[in-house]
PDBQT receptor file of N, H, CA, C and O in Angstrom, charges set to zero:
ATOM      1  N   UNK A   1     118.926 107.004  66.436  1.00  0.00    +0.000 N 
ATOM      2  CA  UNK A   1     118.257 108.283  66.273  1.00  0.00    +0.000 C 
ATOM      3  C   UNK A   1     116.810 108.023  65.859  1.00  0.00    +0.000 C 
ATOM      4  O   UNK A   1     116.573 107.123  65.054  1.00  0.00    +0.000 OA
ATOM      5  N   UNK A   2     116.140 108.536  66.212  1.00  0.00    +0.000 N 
ATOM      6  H   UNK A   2     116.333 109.267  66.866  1.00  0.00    +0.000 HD
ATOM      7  CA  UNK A   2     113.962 107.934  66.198  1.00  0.00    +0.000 C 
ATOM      8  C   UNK A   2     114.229 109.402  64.812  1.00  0.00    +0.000 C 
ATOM      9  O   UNK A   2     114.994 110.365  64.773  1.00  0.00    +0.000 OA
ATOM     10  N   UNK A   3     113.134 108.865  63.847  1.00  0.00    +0.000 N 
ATOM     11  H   UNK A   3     112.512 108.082  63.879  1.00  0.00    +0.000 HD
ATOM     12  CA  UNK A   3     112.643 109.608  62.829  1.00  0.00    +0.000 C 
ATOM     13  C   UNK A   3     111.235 110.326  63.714  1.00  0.00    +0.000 C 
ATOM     14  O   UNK A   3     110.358 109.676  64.283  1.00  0.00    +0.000 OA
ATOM     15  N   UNK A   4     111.308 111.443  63.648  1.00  0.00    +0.000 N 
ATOM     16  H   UNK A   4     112.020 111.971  63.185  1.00  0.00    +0.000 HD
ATOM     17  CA  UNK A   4     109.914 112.161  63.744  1.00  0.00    +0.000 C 
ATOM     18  C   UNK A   4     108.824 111.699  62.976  1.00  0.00    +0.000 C 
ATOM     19  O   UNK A   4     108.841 111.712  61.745  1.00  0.00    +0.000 OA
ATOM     20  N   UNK A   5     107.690 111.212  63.786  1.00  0.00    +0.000 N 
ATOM     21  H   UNK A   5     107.676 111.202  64.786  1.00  0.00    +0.000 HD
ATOM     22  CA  UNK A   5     106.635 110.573  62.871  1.00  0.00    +0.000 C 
ATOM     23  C   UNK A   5     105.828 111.878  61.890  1.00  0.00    +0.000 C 
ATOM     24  O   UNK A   5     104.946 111.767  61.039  1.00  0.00    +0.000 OA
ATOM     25  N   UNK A   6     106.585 113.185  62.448  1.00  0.00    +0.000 N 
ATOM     26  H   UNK A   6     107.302 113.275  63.140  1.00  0.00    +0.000 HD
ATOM     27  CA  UNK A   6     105.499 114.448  61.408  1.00  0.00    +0.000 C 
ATOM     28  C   UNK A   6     106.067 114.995  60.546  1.00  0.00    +0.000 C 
ATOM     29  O   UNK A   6     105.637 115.918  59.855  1.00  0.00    +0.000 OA
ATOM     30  N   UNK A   7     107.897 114.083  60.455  1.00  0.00    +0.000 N 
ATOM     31  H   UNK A   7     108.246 113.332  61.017  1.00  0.00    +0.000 HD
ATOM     32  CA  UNK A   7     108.452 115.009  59.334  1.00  0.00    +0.000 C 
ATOM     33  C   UNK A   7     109.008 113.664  58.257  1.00  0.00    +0.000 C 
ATOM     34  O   UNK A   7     109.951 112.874  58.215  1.00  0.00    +0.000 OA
ATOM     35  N   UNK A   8     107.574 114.037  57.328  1.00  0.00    +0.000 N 
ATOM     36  H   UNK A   8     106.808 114.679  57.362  1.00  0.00    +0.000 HD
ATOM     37  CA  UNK A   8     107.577 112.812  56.036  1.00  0.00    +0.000 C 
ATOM     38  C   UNK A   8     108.329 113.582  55.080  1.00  0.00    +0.000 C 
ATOM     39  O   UNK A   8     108.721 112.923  54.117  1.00  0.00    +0.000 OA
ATOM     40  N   UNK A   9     108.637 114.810  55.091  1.00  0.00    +0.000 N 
ATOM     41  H   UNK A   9     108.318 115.345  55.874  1.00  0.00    +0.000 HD
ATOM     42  CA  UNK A   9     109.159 115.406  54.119  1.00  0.00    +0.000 C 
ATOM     43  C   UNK A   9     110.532 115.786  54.184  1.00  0.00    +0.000 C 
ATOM     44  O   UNK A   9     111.267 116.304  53.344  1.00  0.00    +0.000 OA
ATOM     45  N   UNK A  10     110.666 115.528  55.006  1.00  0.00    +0.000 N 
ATOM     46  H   UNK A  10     110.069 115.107  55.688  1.00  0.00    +0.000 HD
ATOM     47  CA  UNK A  10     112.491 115.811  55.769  1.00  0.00    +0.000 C 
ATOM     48  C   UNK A  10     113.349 114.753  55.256  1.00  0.00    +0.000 C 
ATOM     49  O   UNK A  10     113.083 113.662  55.760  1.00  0.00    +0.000 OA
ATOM     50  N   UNK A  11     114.476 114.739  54.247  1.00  0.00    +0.000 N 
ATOM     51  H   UNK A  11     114.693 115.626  53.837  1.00  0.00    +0.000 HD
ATOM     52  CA  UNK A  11     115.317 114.184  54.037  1.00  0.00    +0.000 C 
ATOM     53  C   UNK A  11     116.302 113.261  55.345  1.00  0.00    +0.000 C 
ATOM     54  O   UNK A  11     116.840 113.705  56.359  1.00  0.00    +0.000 OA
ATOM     55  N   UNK A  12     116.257 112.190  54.933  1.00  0.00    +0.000 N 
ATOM     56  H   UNK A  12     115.819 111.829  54.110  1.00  0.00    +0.000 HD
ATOM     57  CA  UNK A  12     116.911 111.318  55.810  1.00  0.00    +0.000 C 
ATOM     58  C   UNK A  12     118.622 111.286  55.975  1.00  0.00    +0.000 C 
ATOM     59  O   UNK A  12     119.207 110.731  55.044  1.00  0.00    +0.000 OA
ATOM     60  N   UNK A  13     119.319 111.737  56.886  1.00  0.00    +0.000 N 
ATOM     61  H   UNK A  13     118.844 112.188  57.642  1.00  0.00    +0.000 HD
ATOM     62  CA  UNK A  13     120.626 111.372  56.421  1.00  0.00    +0.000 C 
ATOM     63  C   UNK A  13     121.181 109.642  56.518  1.00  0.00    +0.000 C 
ATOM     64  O   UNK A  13     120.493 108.659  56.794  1.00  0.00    +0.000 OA
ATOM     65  N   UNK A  14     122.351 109.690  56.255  1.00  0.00    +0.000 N 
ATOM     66  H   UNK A  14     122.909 110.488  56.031  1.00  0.00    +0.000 HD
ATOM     67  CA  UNK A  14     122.744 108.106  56.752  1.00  0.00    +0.000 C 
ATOM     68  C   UNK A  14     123.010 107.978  57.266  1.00  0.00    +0.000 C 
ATOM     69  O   UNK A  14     124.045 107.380  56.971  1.00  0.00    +0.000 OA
ATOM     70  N   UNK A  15     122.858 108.145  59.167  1.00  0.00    +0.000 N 
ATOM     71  H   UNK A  15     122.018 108.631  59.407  1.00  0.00    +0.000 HD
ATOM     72  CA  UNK A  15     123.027 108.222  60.151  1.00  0.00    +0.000 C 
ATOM     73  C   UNK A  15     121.094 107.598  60.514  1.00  0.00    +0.000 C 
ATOM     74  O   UNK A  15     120.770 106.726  61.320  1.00  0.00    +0.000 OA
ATOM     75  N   UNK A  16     120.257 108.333  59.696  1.00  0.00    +0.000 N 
ATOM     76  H   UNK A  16     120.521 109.041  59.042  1.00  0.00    +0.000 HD
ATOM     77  CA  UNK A  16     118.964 107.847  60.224  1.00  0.00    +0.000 C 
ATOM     78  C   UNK A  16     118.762 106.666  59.635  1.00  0.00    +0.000 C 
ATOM     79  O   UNK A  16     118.301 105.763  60.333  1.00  0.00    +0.000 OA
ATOM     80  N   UNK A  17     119.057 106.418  58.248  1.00  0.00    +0.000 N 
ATOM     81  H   UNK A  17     119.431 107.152  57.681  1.00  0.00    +0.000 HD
ATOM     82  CA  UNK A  17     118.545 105.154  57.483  1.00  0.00    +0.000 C 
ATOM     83  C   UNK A  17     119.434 104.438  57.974  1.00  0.00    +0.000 C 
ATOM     84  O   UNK A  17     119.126 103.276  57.707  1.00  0.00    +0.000 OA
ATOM     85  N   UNK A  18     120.481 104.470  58.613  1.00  0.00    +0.000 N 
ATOM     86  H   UNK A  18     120.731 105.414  58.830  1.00  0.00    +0.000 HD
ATOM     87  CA  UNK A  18     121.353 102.866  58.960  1.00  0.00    +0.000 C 
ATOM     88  C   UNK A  18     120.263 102.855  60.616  1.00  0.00    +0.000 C 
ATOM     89  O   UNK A  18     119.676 101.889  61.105  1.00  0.00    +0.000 OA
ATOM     90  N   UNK A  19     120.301 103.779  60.946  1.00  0.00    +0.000 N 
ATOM     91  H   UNK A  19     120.777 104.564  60.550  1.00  0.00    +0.000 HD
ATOM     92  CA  UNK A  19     119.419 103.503  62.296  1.00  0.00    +0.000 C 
ATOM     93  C   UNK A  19     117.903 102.582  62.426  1.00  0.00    +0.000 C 
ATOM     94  O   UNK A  19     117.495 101.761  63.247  1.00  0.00    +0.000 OA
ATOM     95  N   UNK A  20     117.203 103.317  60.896  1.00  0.00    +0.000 N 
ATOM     96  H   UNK A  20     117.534 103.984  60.228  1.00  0.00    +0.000 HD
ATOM     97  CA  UNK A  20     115.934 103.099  60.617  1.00  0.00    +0.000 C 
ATOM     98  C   UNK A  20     115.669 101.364  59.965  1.00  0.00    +0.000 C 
ATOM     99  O   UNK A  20     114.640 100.712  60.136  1.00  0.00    +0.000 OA
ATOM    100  N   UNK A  21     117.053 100.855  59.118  1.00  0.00    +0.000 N 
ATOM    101  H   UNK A  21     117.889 101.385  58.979  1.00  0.00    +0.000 HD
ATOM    102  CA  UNK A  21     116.945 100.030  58.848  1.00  0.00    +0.000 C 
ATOM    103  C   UNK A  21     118.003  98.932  59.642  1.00  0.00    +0.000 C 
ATOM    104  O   UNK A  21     117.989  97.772  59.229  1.00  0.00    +0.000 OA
ATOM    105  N   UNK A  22     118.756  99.222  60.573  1.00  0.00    +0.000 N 
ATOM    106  H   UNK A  22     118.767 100.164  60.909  1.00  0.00    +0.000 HD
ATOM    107  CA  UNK A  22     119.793  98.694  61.810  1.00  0.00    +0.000 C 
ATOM    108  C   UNK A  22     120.971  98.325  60.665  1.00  0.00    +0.000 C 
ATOM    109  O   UNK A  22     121.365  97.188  60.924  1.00  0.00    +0.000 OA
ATOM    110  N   UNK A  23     121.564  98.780  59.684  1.00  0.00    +0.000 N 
ATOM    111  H   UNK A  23     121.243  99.703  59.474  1.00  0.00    +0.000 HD
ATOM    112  CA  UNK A  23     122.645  98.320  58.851  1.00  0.00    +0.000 C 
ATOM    113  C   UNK A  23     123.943  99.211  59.247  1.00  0.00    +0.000 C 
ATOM    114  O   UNK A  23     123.608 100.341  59.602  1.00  0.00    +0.000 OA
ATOM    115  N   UNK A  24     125.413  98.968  59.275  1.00  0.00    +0.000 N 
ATOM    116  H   UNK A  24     125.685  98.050  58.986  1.00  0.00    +0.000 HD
ATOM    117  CA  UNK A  24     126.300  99.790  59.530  1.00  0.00    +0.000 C 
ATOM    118  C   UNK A  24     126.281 100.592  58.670  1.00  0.00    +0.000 C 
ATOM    119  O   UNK A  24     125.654 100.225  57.676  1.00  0.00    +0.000 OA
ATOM    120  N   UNK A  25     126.870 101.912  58.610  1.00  0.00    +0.000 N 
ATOM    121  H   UNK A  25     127.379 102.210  59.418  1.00  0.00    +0.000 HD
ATOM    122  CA  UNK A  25     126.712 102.858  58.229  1.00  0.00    +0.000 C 
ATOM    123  C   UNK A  25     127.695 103.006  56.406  1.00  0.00    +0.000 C 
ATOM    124  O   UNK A  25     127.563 103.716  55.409  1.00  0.00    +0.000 OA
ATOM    125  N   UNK A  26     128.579 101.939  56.812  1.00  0.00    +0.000 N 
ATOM    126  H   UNK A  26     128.686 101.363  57.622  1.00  0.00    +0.000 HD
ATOM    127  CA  UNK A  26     129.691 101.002  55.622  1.00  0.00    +0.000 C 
ATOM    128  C   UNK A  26     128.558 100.641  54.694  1.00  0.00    +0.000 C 
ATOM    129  O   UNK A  26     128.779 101.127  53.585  1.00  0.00    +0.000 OA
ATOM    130  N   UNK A  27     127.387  99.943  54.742  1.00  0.00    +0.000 N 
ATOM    131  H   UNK A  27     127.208  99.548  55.643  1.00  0.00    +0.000 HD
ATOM    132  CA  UNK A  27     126.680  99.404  54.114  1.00  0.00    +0.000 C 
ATOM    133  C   UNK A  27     126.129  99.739  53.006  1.00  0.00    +0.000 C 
ATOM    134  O   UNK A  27     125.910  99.279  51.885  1.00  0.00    +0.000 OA
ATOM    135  N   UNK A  28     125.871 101.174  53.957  1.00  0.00    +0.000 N 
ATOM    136  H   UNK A  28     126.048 101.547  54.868  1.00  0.00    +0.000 HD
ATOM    137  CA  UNK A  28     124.479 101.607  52.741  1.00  0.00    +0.000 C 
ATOM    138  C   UNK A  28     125.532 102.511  51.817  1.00  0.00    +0.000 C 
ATOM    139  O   UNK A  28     125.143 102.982  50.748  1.00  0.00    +0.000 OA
ATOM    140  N   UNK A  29     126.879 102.721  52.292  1.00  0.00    +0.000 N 
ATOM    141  H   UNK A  29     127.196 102.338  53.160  1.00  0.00    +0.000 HD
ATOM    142  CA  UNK A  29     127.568 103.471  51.348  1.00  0.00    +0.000 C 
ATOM    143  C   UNK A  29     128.051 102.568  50.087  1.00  0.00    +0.000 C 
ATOM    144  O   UNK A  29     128.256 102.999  48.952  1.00  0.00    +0.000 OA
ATOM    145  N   UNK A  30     128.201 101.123  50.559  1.00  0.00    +0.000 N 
ATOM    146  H   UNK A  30     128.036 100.773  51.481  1.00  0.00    +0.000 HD
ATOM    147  CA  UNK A  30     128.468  99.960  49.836  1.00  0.00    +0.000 C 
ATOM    148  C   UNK A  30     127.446  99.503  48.768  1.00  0.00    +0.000 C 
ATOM    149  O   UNK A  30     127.657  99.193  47.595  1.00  0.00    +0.000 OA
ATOM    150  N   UNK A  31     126.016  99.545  49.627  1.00  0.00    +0.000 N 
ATOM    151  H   UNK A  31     125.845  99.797  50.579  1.00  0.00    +0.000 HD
ATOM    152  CA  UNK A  31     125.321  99.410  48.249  1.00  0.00    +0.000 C 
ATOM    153  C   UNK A  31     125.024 100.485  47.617  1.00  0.00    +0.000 C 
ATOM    154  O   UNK A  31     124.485 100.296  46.527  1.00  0.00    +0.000 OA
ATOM    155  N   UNK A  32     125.170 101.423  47.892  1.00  0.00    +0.000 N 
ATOM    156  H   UNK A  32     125.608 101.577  48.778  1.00  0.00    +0.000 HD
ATOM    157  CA  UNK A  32     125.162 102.973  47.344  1.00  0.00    +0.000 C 
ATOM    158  C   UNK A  32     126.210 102.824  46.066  1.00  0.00    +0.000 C 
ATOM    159  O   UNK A  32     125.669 103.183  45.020  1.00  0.00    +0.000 OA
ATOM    160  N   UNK A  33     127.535 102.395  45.905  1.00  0.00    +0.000 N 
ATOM    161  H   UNK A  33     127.975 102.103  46.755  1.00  0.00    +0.000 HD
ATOM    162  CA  UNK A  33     128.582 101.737  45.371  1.00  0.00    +0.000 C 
ATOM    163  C   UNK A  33     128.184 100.610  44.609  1.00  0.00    +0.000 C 
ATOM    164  O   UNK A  33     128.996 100.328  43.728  1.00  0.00    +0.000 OA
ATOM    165  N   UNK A  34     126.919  99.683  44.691  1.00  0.00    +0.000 N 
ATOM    166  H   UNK A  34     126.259  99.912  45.406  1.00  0.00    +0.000 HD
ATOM    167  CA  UNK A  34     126.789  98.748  43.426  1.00  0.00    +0.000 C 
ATOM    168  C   UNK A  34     125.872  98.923  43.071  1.00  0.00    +0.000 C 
ATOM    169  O   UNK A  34     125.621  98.231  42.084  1.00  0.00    +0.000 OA
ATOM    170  N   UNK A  35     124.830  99.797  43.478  1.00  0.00    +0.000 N 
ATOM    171  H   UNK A  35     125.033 100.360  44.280  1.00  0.00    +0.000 HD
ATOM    172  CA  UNK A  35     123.303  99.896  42.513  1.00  0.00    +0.000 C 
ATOM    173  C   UNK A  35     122.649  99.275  43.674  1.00  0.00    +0.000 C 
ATOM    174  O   UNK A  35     121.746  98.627  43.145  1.00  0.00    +0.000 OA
ATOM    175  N   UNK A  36     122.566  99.081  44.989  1.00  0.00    +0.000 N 
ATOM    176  H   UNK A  36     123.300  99.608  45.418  1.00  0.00    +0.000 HD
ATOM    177  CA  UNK A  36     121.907  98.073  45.547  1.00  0.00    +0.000 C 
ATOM    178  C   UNK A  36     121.093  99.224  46.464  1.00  0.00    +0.000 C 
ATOM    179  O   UNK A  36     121.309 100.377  46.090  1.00  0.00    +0.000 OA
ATOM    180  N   UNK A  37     120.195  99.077  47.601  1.00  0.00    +0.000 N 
ATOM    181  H   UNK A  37     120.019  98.140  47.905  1.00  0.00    +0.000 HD
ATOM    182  CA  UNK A  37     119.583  99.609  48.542  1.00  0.00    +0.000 C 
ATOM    183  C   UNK A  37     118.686 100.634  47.558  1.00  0.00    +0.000 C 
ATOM    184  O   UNK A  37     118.462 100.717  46.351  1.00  0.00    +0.000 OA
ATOM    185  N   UNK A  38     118.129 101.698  49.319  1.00  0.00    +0.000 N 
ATOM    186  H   UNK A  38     118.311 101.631  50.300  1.00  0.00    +0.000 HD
ATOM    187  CA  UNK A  38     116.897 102.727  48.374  1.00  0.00    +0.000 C 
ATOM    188  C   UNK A  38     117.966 103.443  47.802  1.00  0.00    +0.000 C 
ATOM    189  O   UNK A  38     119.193 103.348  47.803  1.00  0.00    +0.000 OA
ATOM    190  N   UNK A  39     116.889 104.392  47.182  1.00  0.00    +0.000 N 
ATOM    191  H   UNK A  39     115.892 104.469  47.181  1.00  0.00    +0.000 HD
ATOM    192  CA  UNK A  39     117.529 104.840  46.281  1.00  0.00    +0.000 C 
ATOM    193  C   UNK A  39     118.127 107.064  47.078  1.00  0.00    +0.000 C 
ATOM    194  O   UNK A  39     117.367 107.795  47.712  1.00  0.00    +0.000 OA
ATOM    195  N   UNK A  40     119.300 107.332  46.746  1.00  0.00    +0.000 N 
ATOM    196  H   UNK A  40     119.918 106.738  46.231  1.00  0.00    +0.000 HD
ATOM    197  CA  UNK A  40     119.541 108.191  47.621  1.00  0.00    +0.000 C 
ATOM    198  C   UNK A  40     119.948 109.549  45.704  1.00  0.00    +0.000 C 
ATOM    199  O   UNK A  40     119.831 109.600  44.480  1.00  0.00    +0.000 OA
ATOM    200  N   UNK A  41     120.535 110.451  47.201  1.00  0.00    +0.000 N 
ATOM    201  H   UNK A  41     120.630 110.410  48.196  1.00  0.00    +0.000 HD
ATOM    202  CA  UNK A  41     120.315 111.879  45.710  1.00  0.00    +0.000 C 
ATOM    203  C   UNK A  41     121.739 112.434  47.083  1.00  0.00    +0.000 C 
ATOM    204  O   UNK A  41     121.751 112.273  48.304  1.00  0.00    +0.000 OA
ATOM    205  N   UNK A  42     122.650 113.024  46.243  1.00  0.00    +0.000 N 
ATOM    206  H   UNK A  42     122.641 113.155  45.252  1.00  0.00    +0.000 HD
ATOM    207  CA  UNK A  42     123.563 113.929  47.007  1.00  0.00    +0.000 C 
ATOM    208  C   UNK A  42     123.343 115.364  47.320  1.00  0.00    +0.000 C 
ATOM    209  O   UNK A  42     123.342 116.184  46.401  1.00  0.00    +0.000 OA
ATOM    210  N   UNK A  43     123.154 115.730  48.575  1.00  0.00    +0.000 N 
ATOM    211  H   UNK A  43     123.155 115.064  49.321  1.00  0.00    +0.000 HD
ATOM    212  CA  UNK A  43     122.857 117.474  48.558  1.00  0.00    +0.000 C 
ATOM    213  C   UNK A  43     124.007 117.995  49.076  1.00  0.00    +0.000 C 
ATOM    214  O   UNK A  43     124.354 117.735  50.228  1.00  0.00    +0.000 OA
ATOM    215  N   UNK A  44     124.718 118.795  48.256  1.00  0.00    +0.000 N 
ATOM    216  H   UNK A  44     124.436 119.006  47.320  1.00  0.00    +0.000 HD
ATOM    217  CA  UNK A  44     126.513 119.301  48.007  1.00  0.00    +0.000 C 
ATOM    218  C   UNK A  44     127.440 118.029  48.551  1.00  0.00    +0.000 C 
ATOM    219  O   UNK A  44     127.687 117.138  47.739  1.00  0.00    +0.000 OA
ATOM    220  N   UNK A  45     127.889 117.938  49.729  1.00  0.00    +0.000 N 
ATOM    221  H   UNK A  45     127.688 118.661  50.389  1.00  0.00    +0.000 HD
ATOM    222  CA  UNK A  45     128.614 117.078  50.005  1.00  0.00    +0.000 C 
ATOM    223  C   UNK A  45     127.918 115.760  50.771  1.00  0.00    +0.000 C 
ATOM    224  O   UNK A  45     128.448 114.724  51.170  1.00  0.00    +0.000 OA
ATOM    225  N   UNK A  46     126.844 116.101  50.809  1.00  0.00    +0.000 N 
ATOM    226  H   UNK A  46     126.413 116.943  50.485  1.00  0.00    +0.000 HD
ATOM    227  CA  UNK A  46     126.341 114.974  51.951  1.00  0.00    +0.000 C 
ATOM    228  C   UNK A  46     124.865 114.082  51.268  1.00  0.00    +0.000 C 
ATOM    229  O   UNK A  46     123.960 114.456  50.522  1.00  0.00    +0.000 OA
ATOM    230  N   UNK A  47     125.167 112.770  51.938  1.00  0.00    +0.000 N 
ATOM    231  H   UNK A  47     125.903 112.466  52.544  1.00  0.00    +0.000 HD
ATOM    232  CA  UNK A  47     124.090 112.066  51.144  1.00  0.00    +0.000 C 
ATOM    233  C   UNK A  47     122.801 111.782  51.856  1.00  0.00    +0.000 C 
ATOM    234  O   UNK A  47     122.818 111.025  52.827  1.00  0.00    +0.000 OA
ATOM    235  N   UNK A  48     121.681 112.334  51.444  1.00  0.00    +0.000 N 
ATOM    236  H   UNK A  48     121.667 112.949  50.656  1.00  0.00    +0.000 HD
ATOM    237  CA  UNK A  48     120.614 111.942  51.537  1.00  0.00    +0.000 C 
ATOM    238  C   UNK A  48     119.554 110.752  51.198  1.00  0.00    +0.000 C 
ATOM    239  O   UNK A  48     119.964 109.816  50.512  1.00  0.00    +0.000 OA
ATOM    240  N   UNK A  49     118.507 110.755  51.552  1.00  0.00    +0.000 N 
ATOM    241  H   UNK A  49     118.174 111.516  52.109  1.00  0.00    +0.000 HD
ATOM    242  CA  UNK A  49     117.463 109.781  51.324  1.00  0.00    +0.000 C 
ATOM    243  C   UNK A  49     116.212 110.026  51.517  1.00  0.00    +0.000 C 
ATOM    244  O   UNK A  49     116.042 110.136  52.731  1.00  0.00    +0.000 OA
ATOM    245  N   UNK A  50     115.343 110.155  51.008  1.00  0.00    +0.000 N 
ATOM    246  H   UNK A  50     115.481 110.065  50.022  1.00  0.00    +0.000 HD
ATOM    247  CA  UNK A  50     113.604 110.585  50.730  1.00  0.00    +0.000 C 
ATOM    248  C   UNK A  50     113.420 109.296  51.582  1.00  0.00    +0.000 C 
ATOM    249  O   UNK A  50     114.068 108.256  51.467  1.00  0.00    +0.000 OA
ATOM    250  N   UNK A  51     112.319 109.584  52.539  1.00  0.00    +0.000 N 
ATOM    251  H   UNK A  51     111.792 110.428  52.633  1.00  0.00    +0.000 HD
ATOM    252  CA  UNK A  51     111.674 108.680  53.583  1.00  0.00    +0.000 C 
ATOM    253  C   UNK A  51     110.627 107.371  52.356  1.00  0.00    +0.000 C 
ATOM    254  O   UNK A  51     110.508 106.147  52.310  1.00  0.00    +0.000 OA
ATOM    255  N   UNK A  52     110.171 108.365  51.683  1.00  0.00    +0.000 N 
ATOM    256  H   UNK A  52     110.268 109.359  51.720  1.00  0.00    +0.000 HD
ATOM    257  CA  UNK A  52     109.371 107.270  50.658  1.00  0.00    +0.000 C 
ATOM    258  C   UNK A  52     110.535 106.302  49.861  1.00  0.00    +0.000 C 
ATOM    259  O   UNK A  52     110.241 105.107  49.841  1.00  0.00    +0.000 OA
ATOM    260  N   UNK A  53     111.460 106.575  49.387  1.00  0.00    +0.000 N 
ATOM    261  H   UNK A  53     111.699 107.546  49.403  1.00  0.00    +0.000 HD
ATOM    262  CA  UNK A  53     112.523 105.826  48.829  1.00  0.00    +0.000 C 
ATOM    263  C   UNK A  53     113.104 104.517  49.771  1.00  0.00    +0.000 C 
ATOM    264  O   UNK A  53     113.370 103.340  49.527  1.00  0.00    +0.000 OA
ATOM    265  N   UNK A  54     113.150 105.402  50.999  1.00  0.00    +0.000 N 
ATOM    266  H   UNK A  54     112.933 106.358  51.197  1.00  0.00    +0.000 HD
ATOM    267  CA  UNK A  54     113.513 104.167  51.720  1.00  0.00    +0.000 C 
ATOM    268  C   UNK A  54     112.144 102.837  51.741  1.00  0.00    +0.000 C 
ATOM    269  O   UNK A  54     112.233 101.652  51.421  1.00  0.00    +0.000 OA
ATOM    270  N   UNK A  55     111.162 103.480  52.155  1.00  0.00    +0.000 N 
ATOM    271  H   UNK A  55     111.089 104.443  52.414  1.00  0.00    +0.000 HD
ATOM    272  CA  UNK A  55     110.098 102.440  52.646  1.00  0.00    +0.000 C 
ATOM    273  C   UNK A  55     109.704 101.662  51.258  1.00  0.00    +0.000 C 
ATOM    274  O   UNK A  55     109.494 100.482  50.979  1.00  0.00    +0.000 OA
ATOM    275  N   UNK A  56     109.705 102.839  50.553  1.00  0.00    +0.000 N 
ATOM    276  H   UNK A  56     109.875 103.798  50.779  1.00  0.00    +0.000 HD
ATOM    277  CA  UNK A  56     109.424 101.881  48.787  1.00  0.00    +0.000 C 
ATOM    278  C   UNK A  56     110.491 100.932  48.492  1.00  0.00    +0.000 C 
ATOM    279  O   UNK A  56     110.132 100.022  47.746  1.00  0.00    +0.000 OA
ATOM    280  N   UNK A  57     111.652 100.900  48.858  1.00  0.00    +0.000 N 
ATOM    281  H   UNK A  57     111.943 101.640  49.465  1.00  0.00    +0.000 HD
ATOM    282  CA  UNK A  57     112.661 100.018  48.512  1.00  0.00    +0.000 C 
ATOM    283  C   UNK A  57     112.500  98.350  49.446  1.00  0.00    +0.000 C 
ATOM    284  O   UNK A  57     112.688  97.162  49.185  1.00  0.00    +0.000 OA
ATOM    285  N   UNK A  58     111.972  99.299  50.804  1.00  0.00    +0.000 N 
ATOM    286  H   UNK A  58     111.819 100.265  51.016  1.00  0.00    +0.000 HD
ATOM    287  CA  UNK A  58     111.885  98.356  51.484  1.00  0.00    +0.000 C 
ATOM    288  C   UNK A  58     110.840  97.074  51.450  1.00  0.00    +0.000 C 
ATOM    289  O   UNK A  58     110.953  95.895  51.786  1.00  0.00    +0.000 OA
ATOM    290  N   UNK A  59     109.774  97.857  50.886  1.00  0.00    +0.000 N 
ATOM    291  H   UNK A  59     109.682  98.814  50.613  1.00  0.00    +0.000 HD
ATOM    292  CA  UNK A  59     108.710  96.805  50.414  1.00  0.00    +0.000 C 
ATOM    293  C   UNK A  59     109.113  96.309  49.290  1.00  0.00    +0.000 C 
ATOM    294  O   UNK A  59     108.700  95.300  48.719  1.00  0.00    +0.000 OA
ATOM    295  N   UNK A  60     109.856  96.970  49.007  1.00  0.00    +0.000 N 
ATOM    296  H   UNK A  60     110.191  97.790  49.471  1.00  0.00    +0.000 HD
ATOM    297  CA  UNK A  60     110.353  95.823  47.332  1.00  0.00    +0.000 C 
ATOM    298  C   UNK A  60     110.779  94.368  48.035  1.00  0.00    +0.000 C 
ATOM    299  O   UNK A  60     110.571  93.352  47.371  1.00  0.00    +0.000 OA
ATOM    300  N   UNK A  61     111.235  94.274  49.062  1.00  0.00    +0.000 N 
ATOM    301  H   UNK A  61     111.403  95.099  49.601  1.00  0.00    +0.000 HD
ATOM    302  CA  UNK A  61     112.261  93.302  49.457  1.00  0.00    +0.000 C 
ATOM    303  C   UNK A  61     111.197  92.539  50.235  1.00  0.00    +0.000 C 
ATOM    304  O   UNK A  61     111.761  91.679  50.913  1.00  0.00    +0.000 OA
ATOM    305  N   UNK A  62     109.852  92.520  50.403  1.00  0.00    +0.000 N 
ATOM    306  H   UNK A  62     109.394  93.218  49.853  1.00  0.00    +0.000 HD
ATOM    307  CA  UNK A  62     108.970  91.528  51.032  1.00  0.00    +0.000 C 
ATOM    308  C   UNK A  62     108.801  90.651  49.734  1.00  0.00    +0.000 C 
ATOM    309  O   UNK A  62     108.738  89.476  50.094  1.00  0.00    +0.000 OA
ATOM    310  N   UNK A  63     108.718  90.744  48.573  1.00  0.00    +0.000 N 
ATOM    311  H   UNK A  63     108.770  91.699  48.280  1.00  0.00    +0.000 HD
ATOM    312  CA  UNK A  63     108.578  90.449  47.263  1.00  0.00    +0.000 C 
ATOM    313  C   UNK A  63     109.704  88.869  46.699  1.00  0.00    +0.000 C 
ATOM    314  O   UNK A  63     109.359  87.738  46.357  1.00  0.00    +0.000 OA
ATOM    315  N   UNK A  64     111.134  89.534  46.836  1.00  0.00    +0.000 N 
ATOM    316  H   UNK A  64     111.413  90.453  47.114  1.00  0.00    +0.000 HD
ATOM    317  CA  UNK A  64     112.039  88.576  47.709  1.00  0.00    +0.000 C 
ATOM    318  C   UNK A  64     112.241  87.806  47.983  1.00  0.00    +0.000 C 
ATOM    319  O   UNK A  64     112.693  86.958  47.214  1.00  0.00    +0.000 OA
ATOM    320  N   UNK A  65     111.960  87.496  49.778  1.00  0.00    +0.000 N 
ATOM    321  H   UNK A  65     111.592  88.185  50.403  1.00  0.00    +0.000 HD
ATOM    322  CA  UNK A  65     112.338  86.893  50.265  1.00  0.00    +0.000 C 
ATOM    323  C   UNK A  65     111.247  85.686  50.315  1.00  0.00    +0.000 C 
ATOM    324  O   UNK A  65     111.492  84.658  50.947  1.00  0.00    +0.000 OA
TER     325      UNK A  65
């Protein structure tokens, strides 16, 4: 699924961030489950992700490796 480059403000589901970052969809619920990956927020039943959370997490990890 392509993220719209004009919607920075649009909550990501986990369907886009496993897309955005190529991880199975098991994953991010897994590190969601130990403290690991960006950082996400639940809206009623379904889990989200702030586009900045992801990319901020992600540059954490150039740091790393």
């Amino acid at each position: 699924m392509a993220i719209p480059a004009h919607a920075d403000d649009r909550l990501w589901s986990v369907d886009d961030v496993s897309a955005y970052l190529a991880v199975p969809i098991a994953t991010l619920y897994k590190w969601r489950c130990t403290g690991y990956g960006p950082k996400s927020v639940r809206v009623g039943r379904y889990l989200r992700y702030r586009q900045a959370d992801v990319l901020s997490w992600l540059d954490s990890l150039a740091g790393v490796a």
